[in-house]
C-alpha positions as CSV (number, residue, x, y, z in Angstrom):
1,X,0.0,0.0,0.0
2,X,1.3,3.2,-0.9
3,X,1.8,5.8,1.9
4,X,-0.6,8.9,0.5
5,X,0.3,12.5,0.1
6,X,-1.8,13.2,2.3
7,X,-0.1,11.7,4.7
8,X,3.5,12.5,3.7
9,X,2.4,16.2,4.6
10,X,1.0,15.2,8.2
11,X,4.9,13.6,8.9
12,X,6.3,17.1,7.4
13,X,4.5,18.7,9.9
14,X,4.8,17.0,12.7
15,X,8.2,16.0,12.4
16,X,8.7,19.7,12.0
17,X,7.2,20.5,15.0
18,X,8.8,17.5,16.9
19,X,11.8,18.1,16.3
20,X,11.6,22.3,16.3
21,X,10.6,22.0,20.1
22,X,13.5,20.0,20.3
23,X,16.0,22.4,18.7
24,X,14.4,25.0,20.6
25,X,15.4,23.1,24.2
26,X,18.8,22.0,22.8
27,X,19.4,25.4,22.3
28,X,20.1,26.4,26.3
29,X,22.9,23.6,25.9
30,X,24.5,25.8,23.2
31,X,26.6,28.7,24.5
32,X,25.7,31.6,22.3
33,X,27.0,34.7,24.3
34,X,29.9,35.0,22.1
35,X,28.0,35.1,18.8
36,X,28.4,38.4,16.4
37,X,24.8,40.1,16.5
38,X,22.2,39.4,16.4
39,X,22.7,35.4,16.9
40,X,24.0,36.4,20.5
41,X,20.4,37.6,21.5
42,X,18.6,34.6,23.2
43,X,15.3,35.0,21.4
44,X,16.7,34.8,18.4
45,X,19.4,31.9,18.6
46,X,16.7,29.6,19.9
47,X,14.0,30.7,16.9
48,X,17.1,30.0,14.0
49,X,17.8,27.0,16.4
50,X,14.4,26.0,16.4
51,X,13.8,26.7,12.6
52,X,16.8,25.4,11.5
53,X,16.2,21.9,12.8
54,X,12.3,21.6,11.8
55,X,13.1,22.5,8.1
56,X,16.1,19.7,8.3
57,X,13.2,17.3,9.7
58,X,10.5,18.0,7.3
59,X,12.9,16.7,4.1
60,X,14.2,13.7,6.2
61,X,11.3,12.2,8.4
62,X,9.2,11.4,5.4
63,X,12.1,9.0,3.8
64,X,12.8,7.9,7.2
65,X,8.8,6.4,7.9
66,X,7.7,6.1,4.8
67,X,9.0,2.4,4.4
68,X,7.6,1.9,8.1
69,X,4.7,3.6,7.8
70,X,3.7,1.3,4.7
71,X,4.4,-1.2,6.0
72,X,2.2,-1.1,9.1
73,X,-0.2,0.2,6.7
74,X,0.0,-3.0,4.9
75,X,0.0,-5.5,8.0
76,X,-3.7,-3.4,9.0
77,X,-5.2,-4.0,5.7
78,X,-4.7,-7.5,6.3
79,X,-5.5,-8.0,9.8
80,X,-9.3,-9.1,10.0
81,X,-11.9,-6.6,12.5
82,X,-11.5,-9.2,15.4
83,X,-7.9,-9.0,15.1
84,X,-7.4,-5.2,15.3
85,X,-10.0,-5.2,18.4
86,X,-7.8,-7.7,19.7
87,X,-4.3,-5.7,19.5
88,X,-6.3,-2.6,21.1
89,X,-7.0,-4.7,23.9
90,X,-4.1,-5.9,24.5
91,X,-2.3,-1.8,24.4
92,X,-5.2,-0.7,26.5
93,X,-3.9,-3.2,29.1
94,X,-0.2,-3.1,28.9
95,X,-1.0,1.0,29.6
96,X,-3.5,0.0,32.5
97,X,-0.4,-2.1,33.8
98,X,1.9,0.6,33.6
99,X,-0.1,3.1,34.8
100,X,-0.5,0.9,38.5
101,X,3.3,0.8,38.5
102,X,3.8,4.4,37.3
103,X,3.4,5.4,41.2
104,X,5.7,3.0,43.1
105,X,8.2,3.9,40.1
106,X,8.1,7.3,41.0
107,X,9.4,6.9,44.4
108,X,12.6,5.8,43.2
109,X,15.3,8.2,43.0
110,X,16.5,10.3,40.1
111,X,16.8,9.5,37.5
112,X,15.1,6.3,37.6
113,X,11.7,7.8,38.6
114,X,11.7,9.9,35.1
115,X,12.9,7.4,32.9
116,X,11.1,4.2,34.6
117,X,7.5,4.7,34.0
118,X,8.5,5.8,30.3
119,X,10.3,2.2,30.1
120,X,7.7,0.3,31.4
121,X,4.6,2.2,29.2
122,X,6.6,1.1,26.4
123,X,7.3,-2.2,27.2
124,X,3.6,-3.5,28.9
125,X,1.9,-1.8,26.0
126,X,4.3,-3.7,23.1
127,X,3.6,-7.3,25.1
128,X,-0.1,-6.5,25.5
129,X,-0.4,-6.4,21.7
130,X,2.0,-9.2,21.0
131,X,0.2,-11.2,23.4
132,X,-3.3,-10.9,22.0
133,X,-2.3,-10.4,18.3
134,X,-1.0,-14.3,19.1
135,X,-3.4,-15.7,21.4
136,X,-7.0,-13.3,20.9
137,X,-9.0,-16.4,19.7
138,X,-8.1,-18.7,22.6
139,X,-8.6,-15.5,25.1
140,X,-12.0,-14.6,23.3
141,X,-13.2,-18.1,23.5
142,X,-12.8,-18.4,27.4
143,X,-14.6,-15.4,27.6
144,X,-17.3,-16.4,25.3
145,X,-16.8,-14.0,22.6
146,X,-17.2,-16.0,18.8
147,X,-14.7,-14.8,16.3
148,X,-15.3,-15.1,12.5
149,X,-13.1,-18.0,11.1
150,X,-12.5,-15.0,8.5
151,X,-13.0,-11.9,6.3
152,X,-17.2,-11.8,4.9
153,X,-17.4,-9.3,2.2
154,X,-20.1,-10.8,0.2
155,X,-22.4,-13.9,0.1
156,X,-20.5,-17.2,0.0
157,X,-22.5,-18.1,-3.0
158,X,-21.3,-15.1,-4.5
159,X,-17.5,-14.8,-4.0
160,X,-15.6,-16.3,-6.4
161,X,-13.7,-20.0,-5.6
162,X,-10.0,-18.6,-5.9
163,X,-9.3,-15.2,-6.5
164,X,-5.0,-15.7,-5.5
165,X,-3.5,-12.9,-7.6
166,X,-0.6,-13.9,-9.4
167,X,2.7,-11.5,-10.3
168,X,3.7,-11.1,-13.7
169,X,7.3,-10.6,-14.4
170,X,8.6,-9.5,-17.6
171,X,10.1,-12.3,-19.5
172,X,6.5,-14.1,-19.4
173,X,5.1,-10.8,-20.7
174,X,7.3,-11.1,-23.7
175,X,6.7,-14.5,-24.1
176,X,2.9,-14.4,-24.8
177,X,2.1,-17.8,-24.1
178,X,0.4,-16.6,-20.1
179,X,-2.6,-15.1,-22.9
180,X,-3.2,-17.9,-24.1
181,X,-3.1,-19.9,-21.0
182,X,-5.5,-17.0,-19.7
183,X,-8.0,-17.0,-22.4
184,X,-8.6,-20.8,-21.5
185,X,-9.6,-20.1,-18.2
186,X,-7.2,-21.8,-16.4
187,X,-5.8,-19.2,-14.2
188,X,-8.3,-17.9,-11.7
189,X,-6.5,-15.3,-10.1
190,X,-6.1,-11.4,-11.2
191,X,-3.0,-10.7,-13.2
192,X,-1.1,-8.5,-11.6
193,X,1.6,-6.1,-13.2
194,X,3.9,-3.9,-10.8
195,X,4.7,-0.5,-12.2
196,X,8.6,-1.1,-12.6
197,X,7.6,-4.8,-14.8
198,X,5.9,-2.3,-17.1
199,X,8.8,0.5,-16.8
200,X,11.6,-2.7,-17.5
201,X,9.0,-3.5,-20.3
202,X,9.1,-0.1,-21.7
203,X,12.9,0.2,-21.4
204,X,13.2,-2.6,-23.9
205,X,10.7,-1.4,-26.4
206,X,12.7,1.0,-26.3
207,X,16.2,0.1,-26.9
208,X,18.2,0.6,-30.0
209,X,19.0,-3.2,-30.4
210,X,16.7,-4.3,-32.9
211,X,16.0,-7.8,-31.5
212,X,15.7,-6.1,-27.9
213,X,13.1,-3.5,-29.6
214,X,10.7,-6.2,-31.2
215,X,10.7,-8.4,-27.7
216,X,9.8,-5.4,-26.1
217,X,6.9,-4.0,-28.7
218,X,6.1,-8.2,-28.4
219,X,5.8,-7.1,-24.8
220,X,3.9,-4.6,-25.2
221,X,0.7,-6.2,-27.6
222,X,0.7,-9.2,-25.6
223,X,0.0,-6.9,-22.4
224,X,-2.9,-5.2,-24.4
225,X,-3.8,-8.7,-25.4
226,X,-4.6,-9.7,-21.9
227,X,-6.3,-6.6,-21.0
228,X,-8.7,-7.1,-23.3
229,X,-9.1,-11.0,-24.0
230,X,-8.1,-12.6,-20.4
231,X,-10.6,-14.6,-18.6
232,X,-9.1,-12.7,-14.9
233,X,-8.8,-8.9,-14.3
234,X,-5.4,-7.7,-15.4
235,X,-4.2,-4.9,-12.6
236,X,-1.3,-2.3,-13.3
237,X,-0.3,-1.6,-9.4
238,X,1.9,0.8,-8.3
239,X,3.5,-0.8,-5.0
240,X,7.5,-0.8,-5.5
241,X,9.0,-2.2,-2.1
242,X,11.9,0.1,-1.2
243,X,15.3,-1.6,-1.1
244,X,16.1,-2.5,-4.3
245,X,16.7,-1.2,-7.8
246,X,17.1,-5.0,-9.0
247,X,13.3,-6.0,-10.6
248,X,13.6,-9.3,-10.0
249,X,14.6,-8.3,-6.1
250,X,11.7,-6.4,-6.3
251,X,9.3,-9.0,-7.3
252,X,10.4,-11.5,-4.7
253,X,9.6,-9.2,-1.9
254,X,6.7,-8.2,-3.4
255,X,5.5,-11.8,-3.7
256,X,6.8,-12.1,0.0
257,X,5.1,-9.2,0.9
258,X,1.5,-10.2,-0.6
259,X,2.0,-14.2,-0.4
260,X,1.3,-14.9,-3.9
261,X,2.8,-16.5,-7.0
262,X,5.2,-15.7,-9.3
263,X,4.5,-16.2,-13.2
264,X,7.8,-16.6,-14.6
265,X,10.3,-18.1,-17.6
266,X,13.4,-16.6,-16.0
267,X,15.0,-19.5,-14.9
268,X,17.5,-17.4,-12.6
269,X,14.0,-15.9,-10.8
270,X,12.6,-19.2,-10.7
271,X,15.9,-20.5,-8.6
272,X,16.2,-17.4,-6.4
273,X,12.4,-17.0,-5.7
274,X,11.9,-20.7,-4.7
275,X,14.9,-20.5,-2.5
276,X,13.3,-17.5,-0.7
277,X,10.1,-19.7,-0.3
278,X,8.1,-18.0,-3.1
279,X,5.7,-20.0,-5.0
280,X,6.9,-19.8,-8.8
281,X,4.6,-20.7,-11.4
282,X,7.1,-21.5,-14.7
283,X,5.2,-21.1,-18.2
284,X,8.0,-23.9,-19.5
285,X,7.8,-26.4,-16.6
286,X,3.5,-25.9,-17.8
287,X,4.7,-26.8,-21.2
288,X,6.3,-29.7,-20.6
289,X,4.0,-31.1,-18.2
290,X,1.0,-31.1,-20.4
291,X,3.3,-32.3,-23.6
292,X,2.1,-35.6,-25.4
293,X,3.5,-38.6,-23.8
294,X,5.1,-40.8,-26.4
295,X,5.8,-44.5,-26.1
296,X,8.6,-46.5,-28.2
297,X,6.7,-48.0,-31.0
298,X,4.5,-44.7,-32.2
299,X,4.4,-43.6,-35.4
300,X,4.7,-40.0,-36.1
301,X,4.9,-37.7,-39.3
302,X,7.8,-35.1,-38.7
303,X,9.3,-33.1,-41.7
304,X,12.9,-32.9,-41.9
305,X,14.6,-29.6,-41.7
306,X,18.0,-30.1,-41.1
307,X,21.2,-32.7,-40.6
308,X,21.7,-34.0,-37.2
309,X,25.3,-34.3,-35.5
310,X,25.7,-38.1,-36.1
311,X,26.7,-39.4,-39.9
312,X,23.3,-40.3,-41.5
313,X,20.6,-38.0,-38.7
314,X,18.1,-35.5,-39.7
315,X,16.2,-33.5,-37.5
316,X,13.1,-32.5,-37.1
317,X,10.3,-30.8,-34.6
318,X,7.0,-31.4,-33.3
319,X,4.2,-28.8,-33.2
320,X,5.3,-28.2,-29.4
321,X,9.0,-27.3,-30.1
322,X,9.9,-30.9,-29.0
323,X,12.9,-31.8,-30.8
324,X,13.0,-35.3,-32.7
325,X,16.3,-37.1,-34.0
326,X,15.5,-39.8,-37.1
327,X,18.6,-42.2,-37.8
328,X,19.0,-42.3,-41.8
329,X,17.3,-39.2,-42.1
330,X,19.6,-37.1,-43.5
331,X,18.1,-38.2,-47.5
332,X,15.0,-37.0,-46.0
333,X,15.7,-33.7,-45.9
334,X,13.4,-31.1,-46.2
335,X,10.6,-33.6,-46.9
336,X,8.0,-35.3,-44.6
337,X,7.9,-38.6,-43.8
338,X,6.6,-41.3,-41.0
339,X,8.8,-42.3,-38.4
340,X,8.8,-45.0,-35.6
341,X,9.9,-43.9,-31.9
342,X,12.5,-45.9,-30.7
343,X,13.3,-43.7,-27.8
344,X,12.4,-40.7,-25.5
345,X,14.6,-39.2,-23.5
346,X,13.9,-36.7,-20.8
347,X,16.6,-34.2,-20.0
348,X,17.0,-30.7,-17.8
349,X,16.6,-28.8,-21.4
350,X,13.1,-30.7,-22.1
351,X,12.3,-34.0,-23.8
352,X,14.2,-35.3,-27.3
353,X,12.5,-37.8,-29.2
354,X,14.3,-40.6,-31.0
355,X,13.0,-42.5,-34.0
356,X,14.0,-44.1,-37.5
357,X,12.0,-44.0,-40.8
């Protein structure tokens, strides 16, 4: 979720007038006598004191809390209604607590009496939160209150059966094959594109490599393809965790960040996200899972397009890519012809097929 400007103005101001009190008290630490005039006047140091340092904290607080502020933004947007009554429970109590020990504290001497009911506001209110954020069903249960096992924003007949939205990255943008899948119904979760997919997606329409420039404009129409033909809402978002530059870093703590799949044919994404326990959804591993399964024996027709590496092959390809080697069929060449399968072979690259005419 992205922190509003709204907002962004509310930390400019108060961190200005936070931190503007607080130049304003630092200045009676500052010896100033021996300032030129009119900086040596008392009234006046403390103002440029107090100025100074409320300006410097309206550029950096919003930065500083933005990332923080989002985030706890996030984690409440999540959280169900019984859940955020819960955690106010459990700071109501933790300040209840420390307001009983408040007075005892304050006996102690100086200058544990000012800084010991502080402390232990702090600390009582923090576990009162973690405590019922962890337990609140088992604690509303003994006192009779029923939670909801979950969110109910419509009628159960009326939501839909799986709604999971599912990242896009680039490389399966360029691809085109994820509008196909889509237009088959298959995927039941919205599309979802980040902002900086569509930016790298851009970049590379853009480029003056030819090849790079096609992929990208490739890119582009299959995008506009799924907009308009996909069988799930396709979303443009504009959430870019902070932390990164890298868009595959991105995506990862994005998918992290949301708990949802990542649809991929970046091989190096695939590895990384799965080792960061990301669900990865790879368009090639969907290929060859749903590819014809041959048995020695078969007879095929296969039109042969080039010499193989052995003395004699030919080479040809199914409809699917998959690759088929024919003994003796280099006189074959260019020409299509029936051929037996003698053997299929499955390797890390995908499945070869060999046979003889």
């Amino acid at each position: 979720m992205r922190v509003s400007s709204s907002l962004v103005t509310v930390l400019r101001v108060c961190g200005a007038l936070i931190f503007g009190l607080l130049g304003w008290y630092v200045a009676d630490l500052i010896p100033f006598t021996g300032l030129p005039v009119p900086l040596n006047n008392t009234l006046v140091f403390h103002a440029i004191m107090g100025v100074g340092v409320g300006i410097v904290a309206t550029v950096l607080v919003p930065p500083i809390l933005s990332a923080q502020l989002r985030r706890f933004l996030d984690e409440v947007s999540r959280a169900s209604g019984a859940q955020i009554i819960a955690d106010f429970v459990g700071f109501t109590t933790g300040l209840l607590i420390a307001a009983l020990l408040a007075f005892p504290l304050a006996l102690l001497p100086d200058p544990f009496r000012q800084v010991l009911p502080l402390l232990s506001a702090i600390i009582f209110a923090y576990t009162g939160v973690i405590i019922m954020n962890t337990h609140y069903r088992e604690i509303f249960t003994m006192v009779n209150i029923r939670v909801p096992s979950g969110k109910i924003d419509e009628p159960v007949a009326l939501r839909p059966a799986f709604r999971e939205p599912l990242l896009l990255d680039t490389s399966v943008i360029i691809d085109g094959r994820i509008a196909d899948i889509s237009s088959t119904g298959f995927l039941r979760g919205d599309l979802i594109v980040p902002r900086f997919v569509l930016n790298e997606l851009q970049y590379v329409a853009d480029s003056a490599d030819g090849m790079r420039r096609a992929r990208g404009r490739r890119g582009m129409d299959v995008l506009k393809r799924l907009q308009k033909d996909a069988a799930t809402p396709v979303k443009i978002v504009d959430d870019d965790p902070s932390g990164s530059n890298a868009v595959d870093e991105k995506l990862v703590m994005l998918a992290k960040q949301w708990t949802c799949p990542i649809v991929t044919n970046d091989y190096n994404l695939n590895k990384v996200a799965s080792l960061q326990g990301v669900t990865v959804l790879n368009i090639n591993e969907l290929a060859n899972a749903v590819k014809s399964v041959l048995l020695p024996g078969e007879i095929l027709t296969v039109r042969v397009i080039q010499e193989g590496k052995e003395n004699g092959q030919g080479v040809g390809y199914l409809d699917d890519g998959t690759m088929v080697v024919i003994e003796d069929g280099r006189a074959h060449l260019n020409r299509s012809i029936n051929v037996t399968v003698t053997k299929v072979l499955q390797t890390a690259a995908g499945k070869m097929i060999f046979a003889k005419p």
